[in-house]
Wavefront OBJ file of the C-alpha trace (Angstrom):
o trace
v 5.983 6.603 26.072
v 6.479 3.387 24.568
v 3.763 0.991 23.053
v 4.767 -2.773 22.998
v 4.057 -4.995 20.118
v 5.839 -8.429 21.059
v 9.397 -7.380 20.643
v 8.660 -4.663 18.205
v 8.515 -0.819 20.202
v 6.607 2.084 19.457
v 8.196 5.225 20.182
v 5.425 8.103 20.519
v 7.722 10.781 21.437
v 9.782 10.355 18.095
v 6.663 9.983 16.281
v 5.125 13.355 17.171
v 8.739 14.824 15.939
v 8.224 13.350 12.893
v 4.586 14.348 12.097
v 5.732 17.941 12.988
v 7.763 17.913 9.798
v 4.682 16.935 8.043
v 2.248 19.557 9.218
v 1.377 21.754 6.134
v 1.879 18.773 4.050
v -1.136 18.934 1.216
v -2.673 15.435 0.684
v -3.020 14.124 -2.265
v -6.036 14.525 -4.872
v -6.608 12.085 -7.116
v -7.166 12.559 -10.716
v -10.564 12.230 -12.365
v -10.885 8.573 -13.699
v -11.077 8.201 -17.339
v -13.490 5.323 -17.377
v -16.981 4.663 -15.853
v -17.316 4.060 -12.310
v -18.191 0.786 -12.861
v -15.318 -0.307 -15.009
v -12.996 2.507 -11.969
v -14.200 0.059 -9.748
v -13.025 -3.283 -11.541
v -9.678 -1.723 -12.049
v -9.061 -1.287 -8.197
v -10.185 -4.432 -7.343
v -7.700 -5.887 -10.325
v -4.414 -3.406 -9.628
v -5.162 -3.868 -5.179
v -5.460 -7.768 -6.044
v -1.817 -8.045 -8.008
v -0.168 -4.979 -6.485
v 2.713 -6.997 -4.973
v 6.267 -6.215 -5.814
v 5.639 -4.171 -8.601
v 5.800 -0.984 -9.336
v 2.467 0.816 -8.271
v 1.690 3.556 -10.886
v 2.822 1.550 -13.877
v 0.553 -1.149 -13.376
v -2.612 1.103 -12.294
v -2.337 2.990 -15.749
v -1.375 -0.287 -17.580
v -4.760 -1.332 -16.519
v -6.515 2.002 -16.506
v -5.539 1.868 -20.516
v -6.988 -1.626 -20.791
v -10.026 -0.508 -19.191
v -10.567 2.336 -21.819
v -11.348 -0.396 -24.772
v -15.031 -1.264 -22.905
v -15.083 -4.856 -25.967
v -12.309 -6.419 -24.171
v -12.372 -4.914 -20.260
v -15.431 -6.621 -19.061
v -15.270 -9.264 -15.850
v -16.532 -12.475 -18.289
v -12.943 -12.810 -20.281
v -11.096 -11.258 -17.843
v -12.092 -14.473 -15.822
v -11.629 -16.589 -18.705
v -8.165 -14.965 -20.145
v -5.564 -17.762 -21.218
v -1.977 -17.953 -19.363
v -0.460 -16.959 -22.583
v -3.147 -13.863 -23.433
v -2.765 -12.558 -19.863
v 0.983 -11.935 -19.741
v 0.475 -10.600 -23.931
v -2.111 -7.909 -22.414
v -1.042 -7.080 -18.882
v 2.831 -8.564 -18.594
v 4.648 -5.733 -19.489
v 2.645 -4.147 -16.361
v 4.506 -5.911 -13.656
v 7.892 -5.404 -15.248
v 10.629 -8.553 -14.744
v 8.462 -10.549 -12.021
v 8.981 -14.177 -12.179
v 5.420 -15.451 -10.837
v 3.014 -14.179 -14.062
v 1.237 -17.487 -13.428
v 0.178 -16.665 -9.952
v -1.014 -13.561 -10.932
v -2.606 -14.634 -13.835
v -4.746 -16.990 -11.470
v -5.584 -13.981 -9.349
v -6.440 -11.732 -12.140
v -8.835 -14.403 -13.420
v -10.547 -14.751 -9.714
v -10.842 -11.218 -8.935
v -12.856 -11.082 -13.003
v -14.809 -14.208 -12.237
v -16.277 -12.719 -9.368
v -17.018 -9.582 -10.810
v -18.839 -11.662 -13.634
v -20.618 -13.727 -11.130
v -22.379 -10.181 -10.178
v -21.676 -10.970 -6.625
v -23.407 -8.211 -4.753
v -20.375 -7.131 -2.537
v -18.565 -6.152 -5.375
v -20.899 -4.725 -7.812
v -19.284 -1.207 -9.051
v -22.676 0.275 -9.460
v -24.205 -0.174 -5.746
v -20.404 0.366 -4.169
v -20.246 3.775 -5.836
v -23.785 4.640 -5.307
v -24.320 4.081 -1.781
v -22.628 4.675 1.380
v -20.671 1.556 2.536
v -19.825 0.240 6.115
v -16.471 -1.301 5.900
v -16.049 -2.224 9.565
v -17.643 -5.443 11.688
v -18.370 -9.299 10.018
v -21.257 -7.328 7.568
v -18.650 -4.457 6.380
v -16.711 -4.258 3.531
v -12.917 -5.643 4.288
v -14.338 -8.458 5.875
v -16.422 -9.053 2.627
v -13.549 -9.186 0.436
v -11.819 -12.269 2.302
v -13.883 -14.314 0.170
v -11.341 -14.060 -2.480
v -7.891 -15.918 -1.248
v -5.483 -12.999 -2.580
v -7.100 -10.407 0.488
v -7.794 -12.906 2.823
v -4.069 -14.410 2.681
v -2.341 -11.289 4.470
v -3.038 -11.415 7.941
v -3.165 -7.401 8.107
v -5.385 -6.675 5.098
v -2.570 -4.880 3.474
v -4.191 -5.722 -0.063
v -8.051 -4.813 1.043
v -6.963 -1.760 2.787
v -5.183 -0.433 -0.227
v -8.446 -1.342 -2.256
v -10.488 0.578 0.062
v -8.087 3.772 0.142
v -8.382 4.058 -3.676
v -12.048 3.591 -4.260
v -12.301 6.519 -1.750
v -10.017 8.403 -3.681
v -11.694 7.597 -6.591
v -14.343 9.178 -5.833
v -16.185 5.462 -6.458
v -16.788 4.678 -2.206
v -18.575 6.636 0.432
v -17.936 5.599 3.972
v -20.668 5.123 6.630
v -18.136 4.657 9.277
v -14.936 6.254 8.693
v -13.752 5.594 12.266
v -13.015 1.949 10.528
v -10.777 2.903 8.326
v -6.792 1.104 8.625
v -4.154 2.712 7.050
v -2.196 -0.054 4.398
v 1.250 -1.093 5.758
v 3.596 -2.142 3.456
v 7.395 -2.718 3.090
v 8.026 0.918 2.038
v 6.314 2.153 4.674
v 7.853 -0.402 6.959
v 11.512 0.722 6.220
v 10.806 4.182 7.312
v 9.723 4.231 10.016
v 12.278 1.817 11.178
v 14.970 4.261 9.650
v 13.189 7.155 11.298
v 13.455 5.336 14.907
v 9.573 5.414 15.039
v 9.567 1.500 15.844
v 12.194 0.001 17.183
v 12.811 -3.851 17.969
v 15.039 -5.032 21.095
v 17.211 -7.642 19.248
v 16.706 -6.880 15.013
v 19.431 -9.385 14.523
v 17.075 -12.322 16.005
v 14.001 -12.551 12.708
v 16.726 -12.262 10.135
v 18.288 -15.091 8.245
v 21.313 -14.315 6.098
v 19.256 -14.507 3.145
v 17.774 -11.247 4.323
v 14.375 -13.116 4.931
v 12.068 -13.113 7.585
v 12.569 -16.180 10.147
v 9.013 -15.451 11.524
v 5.571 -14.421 10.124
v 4.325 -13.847 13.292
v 7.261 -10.750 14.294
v 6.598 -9.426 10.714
v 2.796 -9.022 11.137
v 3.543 -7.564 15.125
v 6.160 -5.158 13.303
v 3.219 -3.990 10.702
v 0.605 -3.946 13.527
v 3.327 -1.592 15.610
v 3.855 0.850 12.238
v 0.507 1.173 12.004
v 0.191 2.770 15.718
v 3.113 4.560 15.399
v 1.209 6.294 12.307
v -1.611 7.256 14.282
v 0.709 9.205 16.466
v 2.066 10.184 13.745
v -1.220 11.989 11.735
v -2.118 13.294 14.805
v 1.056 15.444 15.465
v 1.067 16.334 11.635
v -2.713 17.158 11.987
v -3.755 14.700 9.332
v -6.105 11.596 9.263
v -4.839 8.456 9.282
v -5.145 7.774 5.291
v -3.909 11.110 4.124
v -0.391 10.753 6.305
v -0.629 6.491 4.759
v -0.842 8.285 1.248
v 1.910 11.109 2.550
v 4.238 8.595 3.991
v 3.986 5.793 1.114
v 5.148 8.125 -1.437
v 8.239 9.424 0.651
v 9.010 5.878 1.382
v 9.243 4.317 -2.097
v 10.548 7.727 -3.287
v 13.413 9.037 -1.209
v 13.550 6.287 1.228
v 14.766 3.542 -1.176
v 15.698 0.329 -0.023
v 19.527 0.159 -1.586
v 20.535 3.733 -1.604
v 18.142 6.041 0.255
v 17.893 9.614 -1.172
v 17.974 11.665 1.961
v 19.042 14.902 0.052
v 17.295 14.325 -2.553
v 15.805 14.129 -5.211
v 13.064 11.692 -5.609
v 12.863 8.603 -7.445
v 11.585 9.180 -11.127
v 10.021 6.249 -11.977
v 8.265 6.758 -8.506
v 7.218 10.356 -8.257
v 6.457 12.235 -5.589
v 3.401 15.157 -5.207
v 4.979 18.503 -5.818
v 3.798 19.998 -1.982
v 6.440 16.606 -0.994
v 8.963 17.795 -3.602
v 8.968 21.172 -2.150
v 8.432 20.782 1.302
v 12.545 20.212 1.799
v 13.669 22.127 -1.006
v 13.898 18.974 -2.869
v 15.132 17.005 -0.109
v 13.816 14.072 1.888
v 11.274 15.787 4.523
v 12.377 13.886 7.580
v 16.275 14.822 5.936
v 16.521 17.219 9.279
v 14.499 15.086 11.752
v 15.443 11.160 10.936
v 18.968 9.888 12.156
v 19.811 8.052 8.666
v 21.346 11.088 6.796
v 24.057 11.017 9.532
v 24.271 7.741 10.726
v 25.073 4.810 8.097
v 24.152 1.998 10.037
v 20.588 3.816 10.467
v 20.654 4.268 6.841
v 21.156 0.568 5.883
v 18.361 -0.574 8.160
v 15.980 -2.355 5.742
v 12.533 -3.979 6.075
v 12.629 -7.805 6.508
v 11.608 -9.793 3.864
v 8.916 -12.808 3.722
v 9.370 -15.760 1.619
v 8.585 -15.748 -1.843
v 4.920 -17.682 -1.470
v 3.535 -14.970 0.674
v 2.083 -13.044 -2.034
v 1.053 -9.195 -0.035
v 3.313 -6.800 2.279
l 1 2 3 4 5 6 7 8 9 10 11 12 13 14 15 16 17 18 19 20 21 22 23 24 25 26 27 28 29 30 31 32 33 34 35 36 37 38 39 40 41 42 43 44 45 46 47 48 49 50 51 52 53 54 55 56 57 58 59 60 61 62 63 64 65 66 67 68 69 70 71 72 73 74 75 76 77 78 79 80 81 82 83 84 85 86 87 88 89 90 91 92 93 94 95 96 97 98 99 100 101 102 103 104 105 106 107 108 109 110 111 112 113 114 115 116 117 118 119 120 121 122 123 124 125 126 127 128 129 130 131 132 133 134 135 136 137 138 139 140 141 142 143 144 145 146 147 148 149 150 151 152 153 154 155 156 157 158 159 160 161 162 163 164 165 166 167 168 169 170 171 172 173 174 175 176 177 178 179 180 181 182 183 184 185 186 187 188 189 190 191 192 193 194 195 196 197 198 199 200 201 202 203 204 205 206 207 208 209 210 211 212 213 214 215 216 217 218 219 220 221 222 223 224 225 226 227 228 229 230 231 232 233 234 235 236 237 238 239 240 241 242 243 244 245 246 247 248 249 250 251 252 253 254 255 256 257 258 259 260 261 262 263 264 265 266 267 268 269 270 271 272 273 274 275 276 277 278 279 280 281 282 283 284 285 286 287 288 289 290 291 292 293 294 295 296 297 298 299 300 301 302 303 304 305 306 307 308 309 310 311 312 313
């Protein structure tokens, strides 16, 4: 069968293949947080808020350090931190990014409304209390009041948010049915490299540049990855967010965008759970399954880039 999303295709078939080399796959557990849930909670909002382009796990703990000196982690300066203070304390977070001012104005939004003690985001009732996070009351549409989650038109920042408070420990669902799995560019590139979406023309959104020539074909290729990934948990007999968690690590880890590590091994700087490291005997799981190990113009397909002012995906 195959599910239509404009020009973009989903192809169930190859998706069950794929989740059958995922079955017996352990989902990841995260780590006890080192700080208060209250504090846990700022620093998911912060890291979801400025994730883009950067390298996940180095800015989490960059901030998950920060948050550990309770004087100079609370929302009021956060909100109020100078240009010049901000990239001092939380620059060498994002690595060699060229927009520090942008995120510096995020940063200070996300800490102004914590200091505001707006209700939808106090740490204290979020972690204490079960949370809806579907429907106009629920809790991704309560983040679009702040511009850096309301600016991607498929939530990729808010879903990622919601993901790790669960994780966390710091969110209890009321209705988990609601849940959306976070699509981003890794995840994007593999499954177009695995054949699990497909579009009838590729050549036709691509400028030379190797940017997107239309928003709208980018958002209908996310919205078609995220179907093909709920064929995809259910063949490897997951839930939706464990195979997102599953599938975002082998993405950014083996599936990299320049020279994709089919055999092996994973990325270092971006490392991998060890029931993924073993799974293949240090080799890519899909290695057997996914055409791009054999195929080179398979293994060059890459996900399309937006321009530089959309700040998510």
């Amino acid at each position: 069968m195959i599910d239509i999303f404009g020009r973009w295709h989903v192809r169930s078939l190859r998706c069950y293949e794929e989740g059958l080399a995922l079955r017996g796959i352990q989902a990841p557990v995260a780590p006890l947080l080192s700080v208060d849930p209250a504090r846990g909670v700022l620093v998911e909002f912060l890291a979801a808020a400025v994730c883009h382009g950067t390298n996940w796990d180095r800015l989490r703990n960059h901030l998950l350090k920060a948050a550990g000196s309770p004087d100079h982690f609370v929302a009021e300066r956060l909100a109020n931190l100078t240009l010049a203070t901000f990239v001092e304390e939380f620059g060498p977070a994002f690595g060699s990014v060229s927009d520090l001012a942008e995120r510096h104005r995020v940063f200070c939004a996300v800490g102004a409304a914590f200091f505001r003690q707006d209700t939808r985001f106090d740490g204290k009732r979020l972690s204490s209390e079960p949370q809806r996070v579907g429907g106009a009351e629920g809790l991704y549409a309560q983040l679009d009041i702040l511009d850096t989650f309301r600016s991607d038109p498929h939530r990729k920042k808010s879903r990622i948010l919601v993901q790790q408070l669960i994780r966390d420990g710091l969110l209890d669902v009321s209705d988990p049915h609601e849940l959306r799995p976070a699509i981003e560019y890794h995840l994007v590139r593999l499954y177009l490299r695995t054949g699990r979406v497909v579009h009838e023309v590729s050549s036709h959104i691509m400028e030379q540049s190797g940017r997107a020539t239309d928003v709208r074909s980018v958002t209908a290729l996310r919205a078609a990855v995220e179907h093909a990934m709920r064929y995809t948990a259910d063949s490897a007999e997951l839930n939706v967010l464990q195979t997102n968690d599953i599938e975002w690590q082998i993405a950014r880890s083996f599936c990299d965008r320049s020279a994709p590590r089919c055999p092996g091994p994973p990325r270092q700087d971006k490392p991998v759970i060890p029931s993924i490291a073993a799974a293949a005997g240090g080799a890519c799981i899909f290695a057997e399954t996914c055409d791009g190990p054999r195929n080179a113009n398979v293994a060059a397909l890459v996900e399309p880039r937006l321009a530089d002012h959309h700040a998510y995906y």
